[in-house]
PALOVO-211628 format. One line per 8 residues: their letters; for each residue x, y, z of N, C-alpha, C. Coordinates in Angstrom, 3 decimals, padded with zeros to 6 digits. Layout:
N
A	X Y Z X Y Z X Y Z; ...
//
This chain:
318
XXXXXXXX	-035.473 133.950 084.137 -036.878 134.307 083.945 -037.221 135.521 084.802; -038.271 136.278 083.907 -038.425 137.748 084.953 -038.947 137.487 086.417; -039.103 138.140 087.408 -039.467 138.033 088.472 -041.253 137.752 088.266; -041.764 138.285 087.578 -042.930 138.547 087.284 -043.603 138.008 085.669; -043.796 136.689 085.370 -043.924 136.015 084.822 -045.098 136.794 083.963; -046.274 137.218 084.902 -047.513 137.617 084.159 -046.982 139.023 083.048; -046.245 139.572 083.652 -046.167 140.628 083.103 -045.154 141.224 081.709; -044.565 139.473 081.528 -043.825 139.366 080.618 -044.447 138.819 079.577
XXXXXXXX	-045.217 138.016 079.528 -045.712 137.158 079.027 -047.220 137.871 078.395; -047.923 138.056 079.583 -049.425 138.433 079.072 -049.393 139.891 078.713; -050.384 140.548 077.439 -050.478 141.346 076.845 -051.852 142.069 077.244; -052.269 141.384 078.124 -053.936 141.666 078.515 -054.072 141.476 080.031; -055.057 141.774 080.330 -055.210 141.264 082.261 -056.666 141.003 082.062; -056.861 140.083 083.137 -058.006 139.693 083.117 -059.307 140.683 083.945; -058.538 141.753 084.540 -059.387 142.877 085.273 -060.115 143.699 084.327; -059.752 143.396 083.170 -060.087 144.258 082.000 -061.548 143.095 081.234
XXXXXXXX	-061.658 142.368 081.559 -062.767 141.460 081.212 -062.434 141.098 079.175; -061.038 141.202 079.121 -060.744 141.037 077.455 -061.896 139.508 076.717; -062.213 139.573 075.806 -062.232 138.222 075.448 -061.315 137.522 074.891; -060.201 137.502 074.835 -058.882 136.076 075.006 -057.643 136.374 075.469; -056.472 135.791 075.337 -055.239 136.662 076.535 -054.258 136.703 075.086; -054.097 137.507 075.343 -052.515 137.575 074.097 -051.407 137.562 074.709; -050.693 136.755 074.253 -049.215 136.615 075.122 -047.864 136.890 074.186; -046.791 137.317 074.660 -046.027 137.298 073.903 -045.132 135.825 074.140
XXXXXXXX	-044.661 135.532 073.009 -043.956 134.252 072.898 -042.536 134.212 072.427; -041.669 133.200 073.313 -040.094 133.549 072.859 -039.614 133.373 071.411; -039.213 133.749 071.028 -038.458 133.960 069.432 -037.988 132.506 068.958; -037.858 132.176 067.904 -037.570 130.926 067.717 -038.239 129.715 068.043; -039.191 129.720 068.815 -039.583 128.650 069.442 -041.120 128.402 068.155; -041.519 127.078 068.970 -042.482 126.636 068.535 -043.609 125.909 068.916; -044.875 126.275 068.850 -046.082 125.989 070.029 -045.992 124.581 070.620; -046.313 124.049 071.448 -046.872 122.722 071.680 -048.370 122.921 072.738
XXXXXXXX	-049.341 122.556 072.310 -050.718 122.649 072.901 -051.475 121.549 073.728; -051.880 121.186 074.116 -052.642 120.682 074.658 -053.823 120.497 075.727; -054.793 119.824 075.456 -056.042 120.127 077.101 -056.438 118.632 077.059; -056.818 118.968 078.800 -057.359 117.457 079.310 -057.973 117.778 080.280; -059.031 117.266 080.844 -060.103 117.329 082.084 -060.773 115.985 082.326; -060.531 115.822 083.633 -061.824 114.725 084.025 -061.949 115.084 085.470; -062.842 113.664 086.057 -063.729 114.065 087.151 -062.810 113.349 088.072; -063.186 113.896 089.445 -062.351 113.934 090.305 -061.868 112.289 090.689
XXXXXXXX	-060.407 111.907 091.109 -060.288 110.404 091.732 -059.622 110.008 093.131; -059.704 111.516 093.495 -059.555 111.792 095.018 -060.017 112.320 095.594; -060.964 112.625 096.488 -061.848 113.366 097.950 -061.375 114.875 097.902; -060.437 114.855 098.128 -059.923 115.921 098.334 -060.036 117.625 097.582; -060.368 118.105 097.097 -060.875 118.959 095.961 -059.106 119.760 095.740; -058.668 120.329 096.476 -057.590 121.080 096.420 -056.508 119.742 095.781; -056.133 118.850 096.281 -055.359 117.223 095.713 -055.953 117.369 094.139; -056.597 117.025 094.295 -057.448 117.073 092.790 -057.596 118.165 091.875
XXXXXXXX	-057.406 119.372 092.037 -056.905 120.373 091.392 -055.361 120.547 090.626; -054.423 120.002 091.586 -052.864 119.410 091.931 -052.866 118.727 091.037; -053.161 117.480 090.513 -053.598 116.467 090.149 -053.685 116.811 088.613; -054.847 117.329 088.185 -055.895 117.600 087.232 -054.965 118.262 086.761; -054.504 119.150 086.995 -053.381 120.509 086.715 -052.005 119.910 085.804; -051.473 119.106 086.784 -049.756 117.755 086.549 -050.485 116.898 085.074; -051.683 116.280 085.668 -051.909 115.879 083.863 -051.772 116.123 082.850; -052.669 117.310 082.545 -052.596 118.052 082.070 -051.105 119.130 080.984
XXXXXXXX	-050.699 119.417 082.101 -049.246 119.854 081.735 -048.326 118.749 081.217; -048.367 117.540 081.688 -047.744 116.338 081.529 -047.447 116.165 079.783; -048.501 116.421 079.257 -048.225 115.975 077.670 -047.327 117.470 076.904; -047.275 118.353 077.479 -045.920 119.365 077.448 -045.031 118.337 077.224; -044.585 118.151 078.673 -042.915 117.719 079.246 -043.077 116.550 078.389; -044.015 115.476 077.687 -043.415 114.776 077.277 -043.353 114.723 075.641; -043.409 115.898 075.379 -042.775 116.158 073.952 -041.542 116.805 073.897; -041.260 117.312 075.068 -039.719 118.084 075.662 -039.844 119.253 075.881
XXXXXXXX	-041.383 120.060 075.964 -041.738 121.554 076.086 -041.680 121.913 077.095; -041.615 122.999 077.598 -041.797 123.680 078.621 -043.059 124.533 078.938; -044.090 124.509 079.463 -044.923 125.181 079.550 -044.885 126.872 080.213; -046.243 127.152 079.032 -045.828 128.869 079.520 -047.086 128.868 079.553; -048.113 128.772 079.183 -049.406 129.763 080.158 -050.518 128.598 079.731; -051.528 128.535 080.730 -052.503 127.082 080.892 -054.031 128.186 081.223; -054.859 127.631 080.927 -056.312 128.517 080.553 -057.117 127.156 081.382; -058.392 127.452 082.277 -058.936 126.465 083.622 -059.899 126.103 082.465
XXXXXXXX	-060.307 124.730 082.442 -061.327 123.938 082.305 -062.257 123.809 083.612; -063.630 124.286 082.998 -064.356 123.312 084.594 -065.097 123.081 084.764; -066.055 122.108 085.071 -067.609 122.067 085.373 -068.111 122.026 086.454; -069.281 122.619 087.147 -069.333 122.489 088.467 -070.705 122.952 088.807; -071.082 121.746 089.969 -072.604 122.363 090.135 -072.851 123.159 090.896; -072.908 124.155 090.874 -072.914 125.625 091.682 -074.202 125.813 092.234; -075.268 125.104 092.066 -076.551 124.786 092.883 -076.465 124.056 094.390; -075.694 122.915 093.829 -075.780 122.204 094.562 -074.291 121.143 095.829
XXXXXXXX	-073.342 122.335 095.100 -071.954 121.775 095.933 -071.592 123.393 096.827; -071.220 123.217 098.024 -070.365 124.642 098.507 -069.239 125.262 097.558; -069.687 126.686 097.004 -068.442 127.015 095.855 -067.008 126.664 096.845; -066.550 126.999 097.731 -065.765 126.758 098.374 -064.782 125.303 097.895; -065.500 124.301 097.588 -065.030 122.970 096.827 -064.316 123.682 095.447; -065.332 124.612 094.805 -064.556 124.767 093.428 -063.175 126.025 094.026; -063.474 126.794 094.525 -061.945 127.442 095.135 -061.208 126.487 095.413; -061.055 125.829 095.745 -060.284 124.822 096.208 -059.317 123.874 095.280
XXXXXXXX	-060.425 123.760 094.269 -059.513 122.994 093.041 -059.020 123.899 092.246; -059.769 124.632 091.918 -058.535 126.362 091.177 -057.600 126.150 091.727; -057.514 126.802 093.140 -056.276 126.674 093.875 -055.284 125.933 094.101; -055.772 124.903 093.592 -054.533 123.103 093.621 -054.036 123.742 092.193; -054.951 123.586 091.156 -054.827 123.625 089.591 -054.136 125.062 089.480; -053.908 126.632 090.332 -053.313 127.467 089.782 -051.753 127.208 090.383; -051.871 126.594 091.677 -050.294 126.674 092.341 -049.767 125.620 091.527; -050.229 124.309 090.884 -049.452 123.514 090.163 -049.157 124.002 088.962
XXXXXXXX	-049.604 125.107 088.483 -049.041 125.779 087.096 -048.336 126.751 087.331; -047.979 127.232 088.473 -046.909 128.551 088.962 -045.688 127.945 089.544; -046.163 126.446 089.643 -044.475 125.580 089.970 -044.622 125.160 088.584; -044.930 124.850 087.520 -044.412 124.518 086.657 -043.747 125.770 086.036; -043.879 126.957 086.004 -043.391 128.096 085.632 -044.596 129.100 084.201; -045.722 128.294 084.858 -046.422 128.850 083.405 -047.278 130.028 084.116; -047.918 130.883 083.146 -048.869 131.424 083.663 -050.338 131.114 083.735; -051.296 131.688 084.632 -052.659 130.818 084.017 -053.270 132.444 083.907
XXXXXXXX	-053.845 132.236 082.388 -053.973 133.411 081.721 -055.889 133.229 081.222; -056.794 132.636 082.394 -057.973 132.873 082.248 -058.593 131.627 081.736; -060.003 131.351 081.346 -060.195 129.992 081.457 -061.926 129.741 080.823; -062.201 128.850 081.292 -063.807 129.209 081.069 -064.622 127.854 082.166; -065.725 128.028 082.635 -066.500 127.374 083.654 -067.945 127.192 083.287; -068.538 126.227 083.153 -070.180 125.827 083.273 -070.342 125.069 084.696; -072.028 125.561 084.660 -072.849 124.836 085.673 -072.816 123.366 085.151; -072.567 122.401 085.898 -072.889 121.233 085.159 -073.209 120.214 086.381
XXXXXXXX	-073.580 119.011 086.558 -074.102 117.896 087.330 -073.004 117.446 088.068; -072.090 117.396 087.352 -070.599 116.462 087.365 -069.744 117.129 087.467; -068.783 117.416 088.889 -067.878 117.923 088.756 -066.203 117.672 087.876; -066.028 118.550 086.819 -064.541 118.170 086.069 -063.607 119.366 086.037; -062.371 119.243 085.615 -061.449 120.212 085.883 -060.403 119.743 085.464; -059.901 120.416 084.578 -058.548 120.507 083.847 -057.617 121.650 083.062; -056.836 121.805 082.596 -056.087 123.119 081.776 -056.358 122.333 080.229; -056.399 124.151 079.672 -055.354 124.076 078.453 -054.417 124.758 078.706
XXXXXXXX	-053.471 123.828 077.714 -051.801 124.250 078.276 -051.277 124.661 076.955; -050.540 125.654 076.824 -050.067 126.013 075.468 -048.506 125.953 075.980; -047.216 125.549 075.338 -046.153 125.608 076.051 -045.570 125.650 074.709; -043.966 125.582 074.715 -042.791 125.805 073.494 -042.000 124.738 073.457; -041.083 124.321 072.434 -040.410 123.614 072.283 -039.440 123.646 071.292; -037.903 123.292 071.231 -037.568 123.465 070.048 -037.712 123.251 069.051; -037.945 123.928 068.077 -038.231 123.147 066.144 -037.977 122.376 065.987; -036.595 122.134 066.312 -035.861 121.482 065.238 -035.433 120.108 066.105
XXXXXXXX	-035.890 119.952 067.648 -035.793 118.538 068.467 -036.774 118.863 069.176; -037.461 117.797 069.139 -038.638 117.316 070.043 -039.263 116.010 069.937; -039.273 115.349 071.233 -040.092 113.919 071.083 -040.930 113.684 070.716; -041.443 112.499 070.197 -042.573 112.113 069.243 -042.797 110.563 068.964; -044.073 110.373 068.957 -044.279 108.670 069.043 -043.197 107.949 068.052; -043.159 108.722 066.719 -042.457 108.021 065.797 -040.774 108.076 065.542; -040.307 108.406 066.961 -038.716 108.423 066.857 -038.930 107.463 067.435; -038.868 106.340 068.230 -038.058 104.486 068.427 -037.265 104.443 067.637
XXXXXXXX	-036.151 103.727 067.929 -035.131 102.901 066.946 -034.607 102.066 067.877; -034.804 100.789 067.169 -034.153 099.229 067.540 -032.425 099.733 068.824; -032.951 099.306 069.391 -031.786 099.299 070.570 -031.759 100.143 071.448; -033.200 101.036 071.645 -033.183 101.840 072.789 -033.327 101.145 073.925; -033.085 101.636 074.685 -034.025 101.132 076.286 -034.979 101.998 076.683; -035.847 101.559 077.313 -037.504 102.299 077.662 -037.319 102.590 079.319; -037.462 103.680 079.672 -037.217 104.418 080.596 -038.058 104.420 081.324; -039.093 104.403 082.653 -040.266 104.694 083.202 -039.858 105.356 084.805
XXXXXXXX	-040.581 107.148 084.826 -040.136 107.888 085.287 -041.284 107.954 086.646; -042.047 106.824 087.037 -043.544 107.117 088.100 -043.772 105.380 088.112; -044.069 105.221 089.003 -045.187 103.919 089.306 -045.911 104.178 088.704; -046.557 102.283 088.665 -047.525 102.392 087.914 -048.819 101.951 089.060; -050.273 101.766 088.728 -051.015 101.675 089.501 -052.105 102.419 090.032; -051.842 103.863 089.614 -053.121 105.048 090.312 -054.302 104.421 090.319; -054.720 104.283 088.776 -055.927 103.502 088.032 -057.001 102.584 089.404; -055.717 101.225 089.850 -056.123 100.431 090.611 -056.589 100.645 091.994
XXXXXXXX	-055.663 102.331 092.697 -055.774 102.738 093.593 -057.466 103.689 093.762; -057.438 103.940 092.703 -058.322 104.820 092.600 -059.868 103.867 092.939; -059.588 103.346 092.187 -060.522 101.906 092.142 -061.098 101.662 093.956; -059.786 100.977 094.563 -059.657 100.699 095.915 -060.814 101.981 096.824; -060.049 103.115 096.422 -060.736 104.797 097.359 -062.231 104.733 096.939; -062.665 104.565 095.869 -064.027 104.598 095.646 -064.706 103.615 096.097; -064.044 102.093 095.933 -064.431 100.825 096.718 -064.519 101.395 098.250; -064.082 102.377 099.384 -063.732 103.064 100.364 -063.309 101.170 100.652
XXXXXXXX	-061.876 100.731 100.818 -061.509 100.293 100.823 -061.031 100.465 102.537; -060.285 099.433 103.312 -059.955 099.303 104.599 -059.045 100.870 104.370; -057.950 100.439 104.029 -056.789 101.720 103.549 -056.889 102.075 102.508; -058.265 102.690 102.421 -058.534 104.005 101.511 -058.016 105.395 101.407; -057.479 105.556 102.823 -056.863 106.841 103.111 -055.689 106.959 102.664; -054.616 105.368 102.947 -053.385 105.245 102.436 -053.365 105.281 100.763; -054.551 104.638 100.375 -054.486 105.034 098.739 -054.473 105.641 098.148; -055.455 106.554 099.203 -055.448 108.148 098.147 -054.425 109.129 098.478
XXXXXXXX	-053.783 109.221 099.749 -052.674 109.503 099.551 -051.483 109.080 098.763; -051.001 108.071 098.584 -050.422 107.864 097.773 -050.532 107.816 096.029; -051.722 108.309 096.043 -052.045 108.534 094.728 -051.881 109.865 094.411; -052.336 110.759 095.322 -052.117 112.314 095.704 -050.463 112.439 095.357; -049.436 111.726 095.786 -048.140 111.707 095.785 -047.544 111.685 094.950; -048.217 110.377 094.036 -047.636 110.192 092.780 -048.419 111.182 091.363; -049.674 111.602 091.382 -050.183 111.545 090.522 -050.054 113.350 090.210; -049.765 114.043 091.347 -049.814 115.036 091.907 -048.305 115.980 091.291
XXXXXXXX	-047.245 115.342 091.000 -045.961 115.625 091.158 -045.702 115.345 089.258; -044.937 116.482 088.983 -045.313 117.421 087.730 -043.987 115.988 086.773; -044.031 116.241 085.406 -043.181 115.751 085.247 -042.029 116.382 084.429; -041.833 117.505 085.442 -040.185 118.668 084.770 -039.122 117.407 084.376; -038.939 117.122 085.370 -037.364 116.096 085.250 -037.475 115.593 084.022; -038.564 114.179 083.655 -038.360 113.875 082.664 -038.447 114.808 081.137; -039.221 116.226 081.152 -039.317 116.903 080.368 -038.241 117.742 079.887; -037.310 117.826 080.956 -035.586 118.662 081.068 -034.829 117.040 080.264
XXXXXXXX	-034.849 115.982 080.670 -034.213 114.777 080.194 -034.339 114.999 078.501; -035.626 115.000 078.304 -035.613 114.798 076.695 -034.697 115.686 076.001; -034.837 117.533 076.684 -034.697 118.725 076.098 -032.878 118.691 076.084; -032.472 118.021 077.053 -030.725 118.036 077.620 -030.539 117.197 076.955; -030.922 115.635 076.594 -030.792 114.701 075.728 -030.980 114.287 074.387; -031.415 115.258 073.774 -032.138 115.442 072.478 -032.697 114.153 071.845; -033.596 113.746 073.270 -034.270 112.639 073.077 -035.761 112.829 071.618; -035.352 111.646 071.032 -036.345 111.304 069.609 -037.711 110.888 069.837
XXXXXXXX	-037.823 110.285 070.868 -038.819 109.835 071.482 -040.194 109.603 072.960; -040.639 109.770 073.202 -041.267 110.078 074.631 -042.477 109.670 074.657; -043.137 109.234 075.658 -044.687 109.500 076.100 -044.855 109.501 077.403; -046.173 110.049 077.686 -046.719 109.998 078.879 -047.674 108.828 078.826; -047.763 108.454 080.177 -048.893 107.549 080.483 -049.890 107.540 081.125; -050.699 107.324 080.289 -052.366 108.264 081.373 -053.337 107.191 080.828; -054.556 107.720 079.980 -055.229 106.511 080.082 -055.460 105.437 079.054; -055.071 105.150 078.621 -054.834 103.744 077.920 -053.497 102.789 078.503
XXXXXXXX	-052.946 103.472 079.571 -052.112 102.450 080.466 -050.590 102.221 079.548; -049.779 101.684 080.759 -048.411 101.831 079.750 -048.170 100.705 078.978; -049.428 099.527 078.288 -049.289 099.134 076.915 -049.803 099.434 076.201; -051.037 100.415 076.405 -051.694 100.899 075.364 -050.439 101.949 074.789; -050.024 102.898 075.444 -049.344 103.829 074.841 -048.162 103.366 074.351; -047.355 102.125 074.625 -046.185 101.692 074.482 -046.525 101.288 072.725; -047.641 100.770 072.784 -048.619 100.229 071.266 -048.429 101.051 070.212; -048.928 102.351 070.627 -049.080 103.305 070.066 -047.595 103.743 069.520
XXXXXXXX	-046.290 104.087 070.154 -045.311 103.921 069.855 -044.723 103.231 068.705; -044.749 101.699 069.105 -044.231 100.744 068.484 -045.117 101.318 066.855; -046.434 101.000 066.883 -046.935 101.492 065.697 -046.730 102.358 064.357; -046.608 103.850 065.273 -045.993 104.771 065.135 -044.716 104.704 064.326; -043.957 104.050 064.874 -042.569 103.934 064.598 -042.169 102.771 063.874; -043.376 101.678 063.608 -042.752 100.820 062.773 -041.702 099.649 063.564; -041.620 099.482 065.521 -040.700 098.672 065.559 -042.064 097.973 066.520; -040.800 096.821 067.045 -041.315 095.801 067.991 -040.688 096.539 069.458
XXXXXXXX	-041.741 096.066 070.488 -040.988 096.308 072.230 -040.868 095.338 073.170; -040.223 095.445 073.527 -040.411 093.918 074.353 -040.223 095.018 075.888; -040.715 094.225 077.215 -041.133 095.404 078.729 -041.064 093.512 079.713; -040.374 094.061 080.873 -040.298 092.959 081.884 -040.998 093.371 082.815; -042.052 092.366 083.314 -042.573 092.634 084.333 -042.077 092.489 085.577; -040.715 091.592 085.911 -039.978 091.808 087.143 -039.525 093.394 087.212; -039.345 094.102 086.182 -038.653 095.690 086.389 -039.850 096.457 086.866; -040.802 096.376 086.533 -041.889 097.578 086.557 -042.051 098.183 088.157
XXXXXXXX	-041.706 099.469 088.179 -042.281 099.502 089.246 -043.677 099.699 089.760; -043.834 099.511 090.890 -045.634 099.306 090.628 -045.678 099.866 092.812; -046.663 101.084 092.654 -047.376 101.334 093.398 -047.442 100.779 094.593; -047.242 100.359 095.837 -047.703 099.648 097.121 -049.446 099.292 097.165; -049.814 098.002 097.099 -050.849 097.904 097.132 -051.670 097.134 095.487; -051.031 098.004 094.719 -052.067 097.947 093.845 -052.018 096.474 093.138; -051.264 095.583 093.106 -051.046 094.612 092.558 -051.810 093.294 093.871; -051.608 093.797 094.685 -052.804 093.090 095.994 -054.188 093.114 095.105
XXXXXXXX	-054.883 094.895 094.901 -056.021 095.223 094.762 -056.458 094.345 093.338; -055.475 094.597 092.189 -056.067 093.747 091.135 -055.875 092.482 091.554; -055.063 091.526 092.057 -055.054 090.314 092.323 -056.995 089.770 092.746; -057.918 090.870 093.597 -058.782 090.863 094.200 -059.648 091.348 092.814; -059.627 091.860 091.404 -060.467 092.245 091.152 -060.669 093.701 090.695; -059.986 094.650 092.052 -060.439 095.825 091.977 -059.903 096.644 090.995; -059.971 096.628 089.675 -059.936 096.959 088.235 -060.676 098.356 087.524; -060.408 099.564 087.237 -061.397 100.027 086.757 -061.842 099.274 085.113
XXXXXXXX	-062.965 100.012 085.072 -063.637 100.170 083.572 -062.710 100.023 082.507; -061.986 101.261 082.262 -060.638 101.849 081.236 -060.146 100.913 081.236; -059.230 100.725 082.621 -057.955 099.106 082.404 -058.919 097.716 081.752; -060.101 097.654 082.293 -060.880 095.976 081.684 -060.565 096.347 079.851; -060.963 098.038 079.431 -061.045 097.837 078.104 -060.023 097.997 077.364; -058.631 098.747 078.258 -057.751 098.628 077.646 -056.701 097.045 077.273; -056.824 096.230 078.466 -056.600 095.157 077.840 -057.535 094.275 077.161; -058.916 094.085 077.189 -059.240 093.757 076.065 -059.444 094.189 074.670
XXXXXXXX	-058.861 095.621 074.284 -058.633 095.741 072.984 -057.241 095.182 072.683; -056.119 095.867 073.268 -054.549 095.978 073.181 -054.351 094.686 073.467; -054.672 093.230 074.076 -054.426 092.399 074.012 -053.956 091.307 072.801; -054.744 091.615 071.803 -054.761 091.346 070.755 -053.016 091.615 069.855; -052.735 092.594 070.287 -051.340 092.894 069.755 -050.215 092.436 070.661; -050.767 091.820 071.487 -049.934 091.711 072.126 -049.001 090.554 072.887; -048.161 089.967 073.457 -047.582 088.725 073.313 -047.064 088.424 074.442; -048.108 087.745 075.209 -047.310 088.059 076.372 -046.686 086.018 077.391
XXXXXXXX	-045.733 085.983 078.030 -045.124 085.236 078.682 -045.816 084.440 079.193; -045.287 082.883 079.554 -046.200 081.593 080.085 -045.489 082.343 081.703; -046.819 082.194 082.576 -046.835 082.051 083.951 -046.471 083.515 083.921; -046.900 084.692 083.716 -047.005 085.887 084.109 -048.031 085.982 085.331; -048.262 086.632 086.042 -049.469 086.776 086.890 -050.551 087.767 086.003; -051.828 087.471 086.231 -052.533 088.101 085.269 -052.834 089.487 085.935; -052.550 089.425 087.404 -052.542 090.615 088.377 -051.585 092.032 087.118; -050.807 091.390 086.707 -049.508 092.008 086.477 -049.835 092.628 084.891
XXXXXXXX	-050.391 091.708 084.417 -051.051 092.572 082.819 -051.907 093.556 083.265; -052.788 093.779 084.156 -053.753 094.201 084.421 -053.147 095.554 084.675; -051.845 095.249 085.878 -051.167 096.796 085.861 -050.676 096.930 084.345; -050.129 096.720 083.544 -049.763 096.992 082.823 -050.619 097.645 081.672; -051.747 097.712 081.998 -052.791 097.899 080.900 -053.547 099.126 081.792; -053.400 099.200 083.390 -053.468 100.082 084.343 -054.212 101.351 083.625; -055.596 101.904 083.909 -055.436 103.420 083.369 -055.247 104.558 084.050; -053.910 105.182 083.601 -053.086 105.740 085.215 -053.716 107.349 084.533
XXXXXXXX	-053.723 107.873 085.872 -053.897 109.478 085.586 -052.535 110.078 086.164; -052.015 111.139 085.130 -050.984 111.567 085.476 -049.856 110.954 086.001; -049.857 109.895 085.291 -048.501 109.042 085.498 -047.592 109.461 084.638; -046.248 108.440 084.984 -044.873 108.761 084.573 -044.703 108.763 082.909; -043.446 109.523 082.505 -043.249 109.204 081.180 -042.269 108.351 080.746; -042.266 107.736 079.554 -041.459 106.913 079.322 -040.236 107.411 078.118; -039.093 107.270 078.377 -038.062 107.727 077.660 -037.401 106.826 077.097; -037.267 107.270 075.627 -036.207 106.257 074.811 -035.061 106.598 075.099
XXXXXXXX	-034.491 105.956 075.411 -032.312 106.261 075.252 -031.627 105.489 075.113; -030.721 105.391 074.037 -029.562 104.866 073.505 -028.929 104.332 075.245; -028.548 103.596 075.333 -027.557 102.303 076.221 -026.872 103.628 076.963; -026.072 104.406 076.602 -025.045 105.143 077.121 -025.828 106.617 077.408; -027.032 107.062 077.389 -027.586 108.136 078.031 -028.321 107.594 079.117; -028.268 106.633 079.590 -029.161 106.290 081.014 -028.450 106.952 081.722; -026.968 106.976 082.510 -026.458 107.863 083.698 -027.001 109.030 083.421; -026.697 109.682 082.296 -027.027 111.187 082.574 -028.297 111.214 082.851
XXXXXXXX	-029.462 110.262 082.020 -030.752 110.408 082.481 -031.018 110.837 083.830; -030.557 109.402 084.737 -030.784 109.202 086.051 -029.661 110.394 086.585; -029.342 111.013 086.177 -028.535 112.427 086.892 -029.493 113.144 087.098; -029.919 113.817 086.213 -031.028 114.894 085.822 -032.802 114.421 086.657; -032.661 113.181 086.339 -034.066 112.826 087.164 -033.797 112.625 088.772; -032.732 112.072 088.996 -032.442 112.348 090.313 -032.342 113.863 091.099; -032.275 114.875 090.330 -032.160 116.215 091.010 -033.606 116.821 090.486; -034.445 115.919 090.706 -035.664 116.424 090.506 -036.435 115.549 091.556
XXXXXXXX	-035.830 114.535 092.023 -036.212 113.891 092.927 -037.388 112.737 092.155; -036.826 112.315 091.317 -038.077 110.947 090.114 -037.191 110.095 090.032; -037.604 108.875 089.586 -037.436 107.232 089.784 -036.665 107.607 087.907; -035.868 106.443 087.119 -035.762 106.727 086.513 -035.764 104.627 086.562; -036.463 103.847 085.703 -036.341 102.165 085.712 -036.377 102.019 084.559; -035.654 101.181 084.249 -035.441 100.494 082.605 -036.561 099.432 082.780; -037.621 099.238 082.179 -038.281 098.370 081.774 -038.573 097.810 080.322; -037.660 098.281 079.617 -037.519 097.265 078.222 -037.212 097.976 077.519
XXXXXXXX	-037.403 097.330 076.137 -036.464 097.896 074.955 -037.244 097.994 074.334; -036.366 098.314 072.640 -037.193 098.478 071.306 -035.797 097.119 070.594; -036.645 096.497 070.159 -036.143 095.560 069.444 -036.002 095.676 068.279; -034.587 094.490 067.877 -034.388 094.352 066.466 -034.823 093.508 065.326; -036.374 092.357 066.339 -036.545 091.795 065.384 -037.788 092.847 065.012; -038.598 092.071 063.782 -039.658 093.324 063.191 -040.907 091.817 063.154; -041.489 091.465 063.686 -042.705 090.080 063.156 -042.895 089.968 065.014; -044.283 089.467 064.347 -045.092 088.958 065.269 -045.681 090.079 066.474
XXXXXX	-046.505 089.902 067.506 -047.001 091.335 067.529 -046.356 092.580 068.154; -046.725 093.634 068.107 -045.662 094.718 068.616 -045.436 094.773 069.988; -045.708 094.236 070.895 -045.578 094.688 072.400 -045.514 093.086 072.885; -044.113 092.848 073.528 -044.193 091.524 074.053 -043.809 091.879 075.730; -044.664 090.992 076.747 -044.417 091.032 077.791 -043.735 089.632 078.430; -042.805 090.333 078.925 -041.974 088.562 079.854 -041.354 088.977 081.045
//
C-alpha cells in the first residue's frame, strides 16, 4: 500500500470545500457499504470515538472486506457541551480508521440534544467470495472471535456501579479493538459465511443466519466466552432495554436446555456493541483459523454448530 493512502485513493481534498469525495477504487473489486451511529456507552469521549469507529467498520470485516475510506456521522450539542468533547471523539473515530487502513474522506455533523457518532464505511471485497448470512451448511462449527457481555457492562457504568471504572474499561478493550483478524480469516479461508454481533445479541443474529440459510444451530453455553463480571451483573438484573427485547422476541424460536441459568440466556441475547464475529468453518479450517486470529492477537472459541437435523426451532441452546 502507498505510503500515503489519501493521495491514492482520494480524487478531491477537503481544503477545496468539494461537495462529495471521489475516490479511485481497485480494479476488479466490488463495493461493500455500510453506516452505523449511536450514543455514547462510555464516559470517555475519545474511547467512544474508538469504539463508534470498530463498529462501524465491523460489518466490512464481516463480509470479508477490507475497508478503504469511512465519511463521520455526528450529532452534537454545540450550545451546550465543550467542542473539545466533540474533538475528541473525531479523534478516537479518525485514528481507528487509519489503523484499519481506510481513509476518512469527510463527513457531515448537526447541532442536536443528544450526543451520536458513527462512520459510513464504504470498503471492497471479492466478487466472486464473500460471506453472507445465507452460506451455513450442516456441519460447520460456529466460531466466536470477542466476549460476550458489553451490553451488560454498559448497563453496570450507567448504573455507576461499585466497579464502574473496571467496566468501562474493559468494555473500552473489548469493544474498541477492530475486527481485521476475523475479516483476513474469512478472505484467507474463503469462508461462505459470517456475522458480526452487535445489537440483537449473538441469538438474535445467529437466528438470522439459521433463517437465512434454511438450517438449524445448536451453541453451548459452557463454551461461550463471556466478559468478567457481566454474568454477576445480569444474575442481579442489570439488563439493558435491547437484551429484555431481544429475548423476548427471539425466544420464541428458540429451544433452549432444562437447568440453564437464565443469567446465561440473557448474555446470550446480550446487546453487544462492537462485538466479535462469528465464523462458519468446516471441522478442518479451525487451526488455520486460530493461526491467523492468533497473530492478530483475538480469541478464536467454538461455540456450536450448524446442524443436520432440519425441525423444530432454529437456535437450540444447551
Amino acid at each position: 500500500m502507498p505510503s500515503d493512502p489519501h493521495a491514492a485513493r482520494l480524487l478531491t481534498t477537503s481544503a477545496s470545500n468539494e461537495d462529495a469525495a471521489v475516490l479511485r477504487m481497485p480494479p476488479g473489486k466490488a463495493l461493500v457499504q455500510t453506516v452505523d451511529f449511536f450514543t455514547p456507552i462510555v464516559n470517555d469521549p475519545y474511547a467512544f470515538g474508538q469504539i463508534a469507529a470498530a463498529n462501524a467498520l465491523s460489518d466490512v470485516y464481516a463480509m470479508g472486506g477490507e475497508p478503504w475510506c469511512v465519511m463521520n456521522i455526528v450529532c452534537f450539542p454545540v450550545e451546550e457541551l465543550p467542542v473539545d468533547i466533540l474533538v475528541r471523539i473525531l479523534a478516537g473515530g479518525a485514528d481507528k480508521a487509519a489503523e484499519a487502513g481506510a481513509v476518512l474522506a469527510g463527513g457531515h455533523s448537526i447541532n442536536d440534544s443528544e450526543i451520536k457518532y458513527g462512520l459510513a464505511v464504504t470498503g471492497f471485497v471479492n466478487s466472486e467470495s464473500f460471506s453472507r448470512n445465507t452460506g451455513l451448511r450442516p456441519g460447520q462449527l460456529l466460531m466466536l472471535t470477542k466476549a460476550l457481555g458489553t451490553g451488560i457492562l454498559a448497563t453496570g457504568v450507567k448504573a455507576q456501579w461499585d466497579n464502574s471504572a473496571e467496566l468501562e474499561d474493559m468494555i473500552i478493550r473489548s469493544a474498541a479493538k477492530l475486527n481485521a483478524g476475523p475479516g483476513r480469516v474469512i478472505r484467507e479461508l474463503g469462508l461462505t459465511a459470517a456475522t458480526d454481533i452487535t445489537g440483537f445479541g449473538l441469538g438474535g443474529h445467529l437466528l438470522e443466519m439459521a433463517e437465512a440459510s434454511d438450517v438449524h444451530i445448536e451453541i453451548e453455553t459452557d463454551a461461550l466466552p463471556i466478559l468478567p463480571h457481566a454474568r454477576e451483573l445480569a444474575g442481579m438484573g442489570l439488563v439493558p432495554a435491547g437484551s429484555h427485547a431481544n429475548r423476548r422476541f427471539r425466544l420464541t424460536d428458540t429451544l433452549v436446555g432444562n437447568n440453564i441459568d437464565p443469567a446465561l440466556i440473557d448474555i446470550v441475547f446480550d446487546a453487544q456493541t462492537s462485538g466479535g464475529i462469528v465464523l462458519a468453518l468446516e471441522p478442518e479450517q479451525v487451526p488455520a483459523a486460530l493461526k491467523i486470529l492468533g497473530e492478530h492477537m483475538d480469541i478464536g472459541v467454538v461455540i456450536g454448530r450448524v446442524l443436520f437435523e432440519n425441525a423444530g426451532p432454529r437456535l437450540r441452546i444447551t
